[in-house]
C-alpha positions as CSV (number, residue, x, y, z in Angstrom):
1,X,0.5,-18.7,-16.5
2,X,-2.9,-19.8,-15.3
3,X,-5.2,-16.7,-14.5
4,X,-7.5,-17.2,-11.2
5,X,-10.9,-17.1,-13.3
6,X,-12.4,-15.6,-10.4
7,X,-10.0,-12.2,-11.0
8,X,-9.6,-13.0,-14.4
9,X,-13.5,-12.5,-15.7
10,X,-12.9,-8.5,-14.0
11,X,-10.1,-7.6,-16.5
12,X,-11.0,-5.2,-19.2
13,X,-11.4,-6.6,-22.7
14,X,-7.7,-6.6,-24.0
15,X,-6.2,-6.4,-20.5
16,X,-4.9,-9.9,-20.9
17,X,-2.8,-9.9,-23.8
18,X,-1.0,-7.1,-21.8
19,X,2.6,-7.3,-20.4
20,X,3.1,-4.8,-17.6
21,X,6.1,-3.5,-16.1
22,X,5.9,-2.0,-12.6
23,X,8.8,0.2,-11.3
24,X,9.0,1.0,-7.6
25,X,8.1,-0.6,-4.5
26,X,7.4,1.8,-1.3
27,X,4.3,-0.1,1.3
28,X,4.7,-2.8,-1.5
29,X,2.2,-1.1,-3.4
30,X,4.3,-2.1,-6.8
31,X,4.7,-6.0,-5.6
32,X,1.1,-6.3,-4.6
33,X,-0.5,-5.2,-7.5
34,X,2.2,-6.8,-9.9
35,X,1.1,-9.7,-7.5
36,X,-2.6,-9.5,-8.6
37,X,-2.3,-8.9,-12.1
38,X,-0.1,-11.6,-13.2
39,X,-2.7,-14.0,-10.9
40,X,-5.4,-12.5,-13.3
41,X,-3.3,-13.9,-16.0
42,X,-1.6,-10.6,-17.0
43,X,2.0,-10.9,-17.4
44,X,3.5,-8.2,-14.9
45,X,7.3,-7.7,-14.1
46,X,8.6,-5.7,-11.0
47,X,11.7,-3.8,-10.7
48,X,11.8,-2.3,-7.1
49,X,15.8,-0.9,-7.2
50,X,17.7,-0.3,-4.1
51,X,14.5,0.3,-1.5
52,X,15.1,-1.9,0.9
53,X,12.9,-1.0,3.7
54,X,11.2,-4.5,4.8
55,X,7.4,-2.7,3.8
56,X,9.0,-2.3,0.3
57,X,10.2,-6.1,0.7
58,X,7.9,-9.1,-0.4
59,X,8.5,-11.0,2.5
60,X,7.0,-8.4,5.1
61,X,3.5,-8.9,2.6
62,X,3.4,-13.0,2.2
63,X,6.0,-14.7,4.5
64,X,5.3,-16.1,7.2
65,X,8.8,-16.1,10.0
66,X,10.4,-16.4,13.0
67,X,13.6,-14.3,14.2
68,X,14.9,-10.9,13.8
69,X,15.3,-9.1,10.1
70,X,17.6,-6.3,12.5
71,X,17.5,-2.6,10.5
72,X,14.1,-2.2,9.2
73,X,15.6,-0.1,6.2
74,X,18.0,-2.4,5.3
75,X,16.4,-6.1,6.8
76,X,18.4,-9.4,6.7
77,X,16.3,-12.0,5.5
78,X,18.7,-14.5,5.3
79,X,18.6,-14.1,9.4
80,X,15.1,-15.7,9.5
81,X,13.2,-18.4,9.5
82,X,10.4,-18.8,6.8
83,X,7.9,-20.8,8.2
84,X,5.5,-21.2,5.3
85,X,7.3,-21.6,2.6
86,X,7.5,-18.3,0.5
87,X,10.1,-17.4,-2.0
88,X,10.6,-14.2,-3.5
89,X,9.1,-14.6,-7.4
90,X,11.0,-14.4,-10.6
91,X,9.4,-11.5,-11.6
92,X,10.7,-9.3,-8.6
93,X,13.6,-7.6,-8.7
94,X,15.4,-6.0,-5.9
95,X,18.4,-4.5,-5.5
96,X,20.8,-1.6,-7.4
97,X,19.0,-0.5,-10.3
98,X,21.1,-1.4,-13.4
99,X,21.2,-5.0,-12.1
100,X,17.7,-5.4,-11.9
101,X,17.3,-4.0,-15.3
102,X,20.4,-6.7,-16.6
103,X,18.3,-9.8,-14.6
104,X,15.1,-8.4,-16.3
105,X,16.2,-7.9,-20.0
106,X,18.0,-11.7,-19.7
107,X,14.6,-13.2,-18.7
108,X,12.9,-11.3,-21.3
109,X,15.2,-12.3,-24.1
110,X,15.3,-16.0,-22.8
111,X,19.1,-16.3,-21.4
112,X,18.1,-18.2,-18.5
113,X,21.3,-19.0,-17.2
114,X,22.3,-15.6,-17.4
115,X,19.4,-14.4,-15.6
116,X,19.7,-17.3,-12.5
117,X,23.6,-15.7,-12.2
118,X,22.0,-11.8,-12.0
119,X,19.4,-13.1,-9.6
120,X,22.0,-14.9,-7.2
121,X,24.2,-11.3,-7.8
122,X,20.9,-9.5,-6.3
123,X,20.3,-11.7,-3.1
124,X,24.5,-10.9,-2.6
125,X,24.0,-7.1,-2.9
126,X,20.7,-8.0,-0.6
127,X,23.0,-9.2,2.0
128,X,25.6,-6.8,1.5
129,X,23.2,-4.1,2.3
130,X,22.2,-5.5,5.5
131,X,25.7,-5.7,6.9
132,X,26.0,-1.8,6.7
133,X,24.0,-1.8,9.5
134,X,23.3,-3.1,13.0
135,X,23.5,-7.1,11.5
136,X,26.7,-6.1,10.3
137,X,27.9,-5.4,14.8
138,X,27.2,-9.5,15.0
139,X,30.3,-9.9,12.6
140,X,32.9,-8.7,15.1
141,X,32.2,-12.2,17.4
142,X,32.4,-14.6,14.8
143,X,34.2,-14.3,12.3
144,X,35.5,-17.7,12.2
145,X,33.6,-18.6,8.5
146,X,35.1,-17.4,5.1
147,X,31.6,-16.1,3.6
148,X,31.7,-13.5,6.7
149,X,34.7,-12.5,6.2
150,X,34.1,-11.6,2.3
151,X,31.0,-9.8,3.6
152,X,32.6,-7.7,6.1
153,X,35.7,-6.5,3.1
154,X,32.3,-5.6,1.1
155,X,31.1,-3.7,4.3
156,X,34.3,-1.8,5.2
157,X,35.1,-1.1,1.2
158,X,31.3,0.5,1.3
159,X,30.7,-1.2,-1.8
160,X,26.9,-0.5,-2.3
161,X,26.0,2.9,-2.5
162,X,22.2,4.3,-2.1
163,X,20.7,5.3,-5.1
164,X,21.9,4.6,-8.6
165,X,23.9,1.4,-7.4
166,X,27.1,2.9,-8.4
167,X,30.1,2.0,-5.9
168,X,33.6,2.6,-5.4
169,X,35.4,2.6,-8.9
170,X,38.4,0.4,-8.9
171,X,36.2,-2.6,-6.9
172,X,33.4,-2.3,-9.1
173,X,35.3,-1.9,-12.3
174,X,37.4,-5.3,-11.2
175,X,33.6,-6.9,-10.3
176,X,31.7,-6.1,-13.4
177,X,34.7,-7.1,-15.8
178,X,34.6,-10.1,-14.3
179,X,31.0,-10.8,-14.4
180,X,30.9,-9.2,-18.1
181,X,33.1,-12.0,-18.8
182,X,31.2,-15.1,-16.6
183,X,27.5,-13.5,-18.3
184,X,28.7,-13.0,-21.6
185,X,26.7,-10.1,-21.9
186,X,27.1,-6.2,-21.9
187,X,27.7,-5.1,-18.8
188,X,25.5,-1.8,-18.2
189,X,27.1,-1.4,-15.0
190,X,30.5,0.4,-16.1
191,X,28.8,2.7,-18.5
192,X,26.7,4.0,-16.2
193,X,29.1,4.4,-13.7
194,X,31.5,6.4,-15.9
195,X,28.2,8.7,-17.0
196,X,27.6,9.6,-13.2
197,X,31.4,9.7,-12.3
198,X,31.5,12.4,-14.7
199,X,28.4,13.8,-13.8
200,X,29.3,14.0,-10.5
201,X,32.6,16.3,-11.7
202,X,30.7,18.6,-13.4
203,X,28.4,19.4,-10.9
204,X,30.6,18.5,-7.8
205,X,29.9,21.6,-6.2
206,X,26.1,21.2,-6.8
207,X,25.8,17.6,-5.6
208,X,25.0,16.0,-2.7
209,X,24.2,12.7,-2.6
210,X,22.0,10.5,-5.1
211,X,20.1,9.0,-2.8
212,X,17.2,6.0,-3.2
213,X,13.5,6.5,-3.5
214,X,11.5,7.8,0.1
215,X,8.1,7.0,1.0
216,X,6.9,10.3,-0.3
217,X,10.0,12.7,-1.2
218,X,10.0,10.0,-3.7
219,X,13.4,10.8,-5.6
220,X,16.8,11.9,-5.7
221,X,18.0,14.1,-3.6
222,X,20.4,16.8,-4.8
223,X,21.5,20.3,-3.7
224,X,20.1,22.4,-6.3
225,X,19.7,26.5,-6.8
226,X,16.5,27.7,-6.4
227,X,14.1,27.6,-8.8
228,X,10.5,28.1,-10.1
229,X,8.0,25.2,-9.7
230,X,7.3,24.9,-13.1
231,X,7.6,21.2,-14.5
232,X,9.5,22.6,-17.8
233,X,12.1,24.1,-15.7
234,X,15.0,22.0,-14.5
235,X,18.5,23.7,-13.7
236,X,21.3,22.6,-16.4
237,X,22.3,19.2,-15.7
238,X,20.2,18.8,-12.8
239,X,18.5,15.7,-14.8
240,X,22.0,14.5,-16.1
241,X,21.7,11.1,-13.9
242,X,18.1,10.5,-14.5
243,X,18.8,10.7,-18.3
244,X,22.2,8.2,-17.7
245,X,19.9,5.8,-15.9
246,X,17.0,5.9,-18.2
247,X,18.7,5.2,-21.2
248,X,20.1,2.3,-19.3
249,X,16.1,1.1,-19.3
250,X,15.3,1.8,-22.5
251,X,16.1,-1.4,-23.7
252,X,14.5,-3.3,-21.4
253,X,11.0,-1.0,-22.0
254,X,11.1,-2.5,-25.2
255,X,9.5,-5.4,-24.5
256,X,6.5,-4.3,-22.0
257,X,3.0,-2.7,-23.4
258,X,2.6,-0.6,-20.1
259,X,4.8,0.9,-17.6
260,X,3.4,1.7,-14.2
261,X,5.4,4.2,-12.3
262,X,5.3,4.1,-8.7
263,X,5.6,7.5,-6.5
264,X,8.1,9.5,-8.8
265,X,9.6,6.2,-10.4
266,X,7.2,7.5,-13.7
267,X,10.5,9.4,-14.2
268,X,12.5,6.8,-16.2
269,X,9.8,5.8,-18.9
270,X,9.4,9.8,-19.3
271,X,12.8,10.5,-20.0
272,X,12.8,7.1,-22.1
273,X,10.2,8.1,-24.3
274,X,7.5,5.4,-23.5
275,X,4.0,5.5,-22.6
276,X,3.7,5.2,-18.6
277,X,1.0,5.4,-15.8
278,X,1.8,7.4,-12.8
279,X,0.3,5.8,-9.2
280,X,0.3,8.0,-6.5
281,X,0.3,6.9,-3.1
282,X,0.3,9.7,-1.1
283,X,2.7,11.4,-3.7
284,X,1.0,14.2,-4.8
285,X,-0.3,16.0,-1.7
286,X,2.5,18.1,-0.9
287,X,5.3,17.5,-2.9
288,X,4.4,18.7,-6.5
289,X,4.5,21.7,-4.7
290,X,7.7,22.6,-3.3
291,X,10.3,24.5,-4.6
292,X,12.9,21.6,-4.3
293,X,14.0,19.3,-7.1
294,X,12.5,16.7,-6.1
295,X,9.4,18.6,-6.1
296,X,9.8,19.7,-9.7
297,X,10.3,16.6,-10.7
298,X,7.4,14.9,-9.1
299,X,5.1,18.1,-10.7
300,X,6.9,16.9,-14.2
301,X,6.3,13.1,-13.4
302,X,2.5,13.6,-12.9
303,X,1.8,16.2,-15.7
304,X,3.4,14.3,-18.3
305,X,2.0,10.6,-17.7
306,X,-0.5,9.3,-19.9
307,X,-2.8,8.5,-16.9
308,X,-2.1,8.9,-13.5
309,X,-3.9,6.2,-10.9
310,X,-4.8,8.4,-7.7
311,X,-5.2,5.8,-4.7
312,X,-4.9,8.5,-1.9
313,X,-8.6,9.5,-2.0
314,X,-8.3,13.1,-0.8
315,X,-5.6,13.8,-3.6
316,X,-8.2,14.6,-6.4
317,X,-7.6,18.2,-5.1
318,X,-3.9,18.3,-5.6
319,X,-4.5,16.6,-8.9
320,X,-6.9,18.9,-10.0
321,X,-4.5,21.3,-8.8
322,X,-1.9,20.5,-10.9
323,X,-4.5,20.2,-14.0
324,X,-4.0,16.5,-14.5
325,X,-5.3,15.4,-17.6
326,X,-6.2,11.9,-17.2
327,X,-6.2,10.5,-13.5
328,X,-8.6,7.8,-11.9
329,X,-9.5,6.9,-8.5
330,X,-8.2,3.2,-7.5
331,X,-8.2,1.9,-3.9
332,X,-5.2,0.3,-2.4
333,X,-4.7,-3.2,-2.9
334,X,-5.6,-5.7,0.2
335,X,-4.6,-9.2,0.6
336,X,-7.5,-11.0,0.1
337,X,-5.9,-13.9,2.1
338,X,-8.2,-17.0,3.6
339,X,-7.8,-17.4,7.2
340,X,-8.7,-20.0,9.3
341,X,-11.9,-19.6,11.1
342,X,-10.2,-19.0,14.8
343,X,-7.0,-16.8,13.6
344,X,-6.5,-14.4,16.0
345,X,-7.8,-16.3,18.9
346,X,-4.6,-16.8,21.0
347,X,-3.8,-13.3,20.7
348,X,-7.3,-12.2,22.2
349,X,-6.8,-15.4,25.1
350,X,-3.6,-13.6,25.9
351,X,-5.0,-10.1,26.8
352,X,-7.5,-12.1,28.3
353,X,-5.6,-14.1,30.5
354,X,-2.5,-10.9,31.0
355,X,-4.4,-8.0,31.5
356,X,-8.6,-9.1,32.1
357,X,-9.4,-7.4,28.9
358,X,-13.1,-7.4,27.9
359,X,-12.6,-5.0,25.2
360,X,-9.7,-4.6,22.9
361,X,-8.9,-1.9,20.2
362,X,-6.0,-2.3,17.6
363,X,-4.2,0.9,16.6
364,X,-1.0,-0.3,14.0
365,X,-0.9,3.5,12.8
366,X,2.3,5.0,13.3
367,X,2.4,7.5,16.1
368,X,3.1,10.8,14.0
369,X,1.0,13.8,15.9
370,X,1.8,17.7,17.4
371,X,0.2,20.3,18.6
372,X,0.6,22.3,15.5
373,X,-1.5,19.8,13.5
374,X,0.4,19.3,10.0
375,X,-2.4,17.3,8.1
376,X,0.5,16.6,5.5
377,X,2.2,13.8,8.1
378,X,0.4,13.6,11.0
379,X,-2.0,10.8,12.7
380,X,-3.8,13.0,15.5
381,X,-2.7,10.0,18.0
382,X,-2.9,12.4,20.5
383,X,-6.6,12.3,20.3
384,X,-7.2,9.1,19.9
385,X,-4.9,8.6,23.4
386,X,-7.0,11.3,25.2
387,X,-10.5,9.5,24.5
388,X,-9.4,6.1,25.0
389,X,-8.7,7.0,28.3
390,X,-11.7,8.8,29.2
391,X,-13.5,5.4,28.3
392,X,-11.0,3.6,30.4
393,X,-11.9,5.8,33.2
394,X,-15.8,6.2,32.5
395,X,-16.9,3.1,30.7
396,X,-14.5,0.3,30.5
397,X,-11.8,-0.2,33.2
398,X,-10.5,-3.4,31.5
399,X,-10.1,-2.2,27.6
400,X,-6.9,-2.8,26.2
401,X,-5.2,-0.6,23.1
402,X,-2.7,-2.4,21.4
403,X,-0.5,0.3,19.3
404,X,2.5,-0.1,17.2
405,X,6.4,1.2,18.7
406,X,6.7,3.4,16.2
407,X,6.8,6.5,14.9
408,X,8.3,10.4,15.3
409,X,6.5,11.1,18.2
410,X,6.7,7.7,20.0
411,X,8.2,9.3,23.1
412,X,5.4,11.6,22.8
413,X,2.9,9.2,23.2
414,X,4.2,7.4,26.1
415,X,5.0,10.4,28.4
416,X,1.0,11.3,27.7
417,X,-0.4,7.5,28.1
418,X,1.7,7.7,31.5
419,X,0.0,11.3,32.0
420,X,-3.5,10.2,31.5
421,X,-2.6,7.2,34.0
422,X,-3.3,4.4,31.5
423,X,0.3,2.7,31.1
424,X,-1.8,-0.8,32.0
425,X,-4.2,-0.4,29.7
426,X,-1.8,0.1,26.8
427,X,0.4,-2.6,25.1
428,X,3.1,-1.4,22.8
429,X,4.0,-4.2,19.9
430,X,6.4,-3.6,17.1
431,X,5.6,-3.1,13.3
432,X,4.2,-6.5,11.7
433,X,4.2,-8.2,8.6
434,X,0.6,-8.5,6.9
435,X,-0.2,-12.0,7.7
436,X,0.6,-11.4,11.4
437,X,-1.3,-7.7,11.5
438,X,-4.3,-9.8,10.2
439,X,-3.9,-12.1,13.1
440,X,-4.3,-9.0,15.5
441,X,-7.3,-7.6,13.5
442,X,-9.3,-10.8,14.5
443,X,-8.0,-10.5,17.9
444,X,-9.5,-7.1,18.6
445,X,-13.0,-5.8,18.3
446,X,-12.1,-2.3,16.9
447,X,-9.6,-1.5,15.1
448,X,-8.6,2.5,14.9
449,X,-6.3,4.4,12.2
450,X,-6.0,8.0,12.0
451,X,-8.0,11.4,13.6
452,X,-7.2,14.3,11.8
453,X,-7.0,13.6,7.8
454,X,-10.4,12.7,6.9
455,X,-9.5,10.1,4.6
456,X,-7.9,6.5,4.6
457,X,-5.6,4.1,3.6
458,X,-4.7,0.7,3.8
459,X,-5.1,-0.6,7.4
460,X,-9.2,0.5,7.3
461,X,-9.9,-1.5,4.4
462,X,-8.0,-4.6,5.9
463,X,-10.2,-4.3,9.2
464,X,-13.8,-3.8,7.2
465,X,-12.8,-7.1,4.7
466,X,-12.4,-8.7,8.5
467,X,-15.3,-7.3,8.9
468,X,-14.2,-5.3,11.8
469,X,-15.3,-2.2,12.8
470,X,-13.0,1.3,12.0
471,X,-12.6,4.1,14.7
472,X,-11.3,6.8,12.3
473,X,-11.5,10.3,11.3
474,X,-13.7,10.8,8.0
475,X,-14.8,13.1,6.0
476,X,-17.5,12.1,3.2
477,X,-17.4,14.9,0.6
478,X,-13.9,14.4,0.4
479,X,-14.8,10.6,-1.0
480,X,-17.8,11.6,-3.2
481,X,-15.9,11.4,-6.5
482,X,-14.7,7.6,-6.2
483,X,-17.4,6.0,-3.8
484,X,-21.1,5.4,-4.8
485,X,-21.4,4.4,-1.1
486,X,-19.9,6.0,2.2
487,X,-17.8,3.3,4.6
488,X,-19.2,3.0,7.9
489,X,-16.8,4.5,9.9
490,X,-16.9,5.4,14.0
491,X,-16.7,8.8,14.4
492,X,-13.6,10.5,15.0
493,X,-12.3,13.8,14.3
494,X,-12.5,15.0,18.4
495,X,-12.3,13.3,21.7
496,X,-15.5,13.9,22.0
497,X,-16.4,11.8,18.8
498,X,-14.1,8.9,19.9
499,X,-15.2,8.6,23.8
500,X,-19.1,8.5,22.1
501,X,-17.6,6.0,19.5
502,X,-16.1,3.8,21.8
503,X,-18.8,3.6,24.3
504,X,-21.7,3.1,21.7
505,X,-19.3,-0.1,20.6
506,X,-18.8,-1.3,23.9
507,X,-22.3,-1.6,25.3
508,X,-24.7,-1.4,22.6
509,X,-24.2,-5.1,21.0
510,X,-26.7,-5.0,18.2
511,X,-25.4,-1.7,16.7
512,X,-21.4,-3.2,17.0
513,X,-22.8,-6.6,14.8
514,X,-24.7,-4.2,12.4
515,X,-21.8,-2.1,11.5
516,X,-19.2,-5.2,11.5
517,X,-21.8,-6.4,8.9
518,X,-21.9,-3.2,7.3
519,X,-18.1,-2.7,7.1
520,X,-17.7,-6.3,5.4
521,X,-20.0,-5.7,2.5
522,X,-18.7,-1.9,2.0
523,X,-15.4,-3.8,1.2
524,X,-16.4,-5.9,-1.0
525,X,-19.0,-4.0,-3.1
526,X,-16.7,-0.9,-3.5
527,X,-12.9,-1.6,-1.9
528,X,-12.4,-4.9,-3.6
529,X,-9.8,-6.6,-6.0
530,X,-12.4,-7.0,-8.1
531,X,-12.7,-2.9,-8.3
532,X,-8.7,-2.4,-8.6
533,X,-8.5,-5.0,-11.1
534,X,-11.5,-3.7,-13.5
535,X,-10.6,0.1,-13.3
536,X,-6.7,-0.1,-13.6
537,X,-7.3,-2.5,-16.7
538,X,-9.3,-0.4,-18.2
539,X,-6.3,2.7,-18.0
540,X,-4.1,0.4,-19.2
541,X,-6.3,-0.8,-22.0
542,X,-6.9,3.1,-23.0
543,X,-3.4,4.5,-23.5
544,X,-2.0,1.7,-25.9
545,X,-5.0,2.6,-27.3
């Protein structure tokens, strides 16, 4: 491995004799930061299991394609075209969860032809998984190729099942035993197949569905009684699978320094025994506190890690809430990707040329909002809709809001963009890979996020690197305990705020250049790699400690 010096001269003392293994995948939060570690010269593995959604895929973060993926839970890469090259790294696994722990443990232990075989039997379940849904239609017109039709018996015999990667019996007991045989190596498939089989009887009238990790329920879900939200208490048997599959990882742990456990994914190291880092993503602001399993479980996940990496920057308060002992503030990782010096410039010539735009604002947030205002999922598009059109109508007849097709309340949206009279001013695009949402950051002069949370993610950091200014709701106090400077956010939190914000943009040039300038060097002196790579070192310096 040879470390970017640049990245590596960041890393805590001792950091690089590290070897890191990073469990879970959801906005590719696992991938990226794997991603920048082992470019810093620490060794870092990723296991991301059966999340298949194409945010949780590393393609959507680094490929650069042309075509359709179909489903975006269950995407078909093998449909597209990869235009710049990109293949998935070794050191990502994706797919059912025992055989990314087999690929991993063969790499670790140096059985590289074993470990080539497990990573050709991941792209297959890959595939298989995208023909259970609306790829899998395109099958019944041409079937005239063998490989098709062995892919549609896998579809029909429902061979892959969500969660634990456990299948239909007799098929997967006929599979393994084969490929026990071809690998010459134990196959952990069977054994944990027969634990949950007979899991699954006991509990039979308790059980639902194991189901793969969700972007913030996090784990599995099962039908359980109620129960007190105490992260101690767990119904009998109600762990029974987690334990089955841990055990399965504990041989594999043996060979990593540090786990980092994405979301609730902190769960399998826990019940291993070994030393882990919770990251939260979101995780902990509602969820530790329900009266559901899979709330208990996350309230167990968190309490128990040795540190817990908080990245959601309002969550201090939940974490202090659930008396964490040892949690740290760490923004979200960015792509610090070079672009050329006109990216972006064919998109902006387009609304130029399509719609006369003089003024164009990027919104990629989802479109999540209701009247009741539920700050625990909610963007507050409504808002943001409501002002833009006032500034339409007042200041700017040409402006142009590009916004992203998706979301709950997507219908929602477009009845009350039609309302307001602004369907021309409004283009909807669908959800876009990093490389091509950077393209549209460029291409716009403001880029907006969110109007009701106070806080931020990703996307806001992406357009102040770009040095782009951020129309978004934000509240300071909320960010005094992890930022020794405030980001220079546009006003946001009322139509009032955003009409002002917008206007102020549009016609006063000097103070739009200042804050672009202002946004840019807030990145980098307090958003940065640099800052992710220096503080998470140093928590996974301390606990080996």
């Amino acid at each position: 491995m040879n470390p970017n010096k640049d990245l590596d001269s960041h890393l805590t003392k001792g950091a690089e004799k590290l070897k890191v293994l990073h469990i879970g995948n959801i906005a590719n939060n696992g991938y990226n930061i794997a991603n920048l570690f082992n470019q810093a010269g620490v060794e870092s593995d990723l296991i991301i299991g059966p999340y298949y959604h194409i945010a949780g895929c590393p393609e959507w973060e680094d490929a650069e394609f042309d075509g359709d993926v179909g489903d975006q839970f269950y995407p078909a890469w093998h449909e597209v075209n990869i235009t710049n090259g990109f293949k998935r790294p070794k050191w990502a696994a994706q797919g059912p969860w025992e055989a990314c722990i087999t690929y991993h443990l063969n790499r670790n232990k140096g059985h590289r032809v074993r470990a080539v075989l497990w990573w050709w039997w991941l792209y297959l379940c890959r595939r298989v998984v995208a023909l259970e849904h609306p790829v899998a239609k395109k099958l019944s017109n041409g079937l005239g190729s063998p490989h098709k039709l062995i892919y549609l018996f896998f579809y029909k015999l429902k061979i892959l099942s969500w969660g634990f990667g456990y299948t239909l019996y007799l098929f997967r007991e006929f599979l393994f035993r084969i490929l026990k045989s071809i690998l010459k190596s134990n196959s952990v498939t069977i054994p944990l197949f027969y634990r949950l089989r007979d899991y699954r009887r006991r509990k039979k009238k308790q059980l639902v569905k194991v189901t793969s990790i969700d972007s913030h329920a996090g784990q599995a879900a099962l039908a359980d009684k109620p129960a007190n939200n105490d992260s101690s208490t767990f119904s009998s048997g109600e762990l029974d699978a987690h334990k089955a599959l841990a055990e399965v990882f504990k041989p594999l742990f043996e060979y990593y320094d540090v786990i980092v456990g994405y979301s609730t994914d902190g769960i399998w190291p826990k019940l291993a025994g070994h030393k882990y880092i919770a990251y939260e993503h979101g995780t902990i602001r509602t969820l530790p506190f329900e009266d559901s399993l899979a709330g208990r479980l996350c309230k167990y996940v968190y309490q128990e890690a040795d540190a817990v990496i908080v990245s959601n920057f309002d969550n201090n308060h939940a974490a202090d809430k659930l008396a964490l002992k040892n949690y740290t503030c760490i923004p979200h990782y960015i792509n610090e990707m070079n672009v050329a010096p006109n990216v972006g410039q064919s998109i902006r010539d387009h609304y130029r040329a399509e719609y006369g735009a003089n003024f164009i604002i990027y919104n990629p947030s989802r479109q999540h909002w209701s009247y009741q205002r539920d700050e625990g999922w909610e963007k507050g598009n409504d808002l943001f809709i409501r002002g833009f059109a006032q500034f339409v109508k007042d200041t700017c007849p040409n402006a142009i809001a590009i916004m992203t097709h998706w979301g709950a309340s997507l219908n929602e949206s477009k009845e009350l963009i039609k309302q307001l009279g602004i369907e021309n001013n409004v283009d909807w695009v669908e959800p876009v890979p990093h490389k091509r949402m950077i393209q549209y950051i460029h291409a716009s002069h403001l880029v907006s996020d969110q109007f009701l949370l106070g806080t931020f993610g990703g996307i806001p950091a992406k357009a102040f690197m770009h040095g782009r200014p951020v129309l978004s709701s934000f509240d300071p106090k909320l960010h005094e305990w992890c930022f020794s400077e405030m980001p220079p956010f546009l006003p946001a939190r009322t139509v009032t705020e955003i009409v002002t914000s917008l206007e102020k943009s549009y016609l006063d040039e000097v103070f739009y250049t200042e804050t672009a300038k202002k946004s840019a060097k807030w990145y980098e002196k307090e958003h940065s790699n640099q800052v992710l790579l220096s503080r998470m070192s140093k928590v996974m310096v301390e606990i080996i400690k």
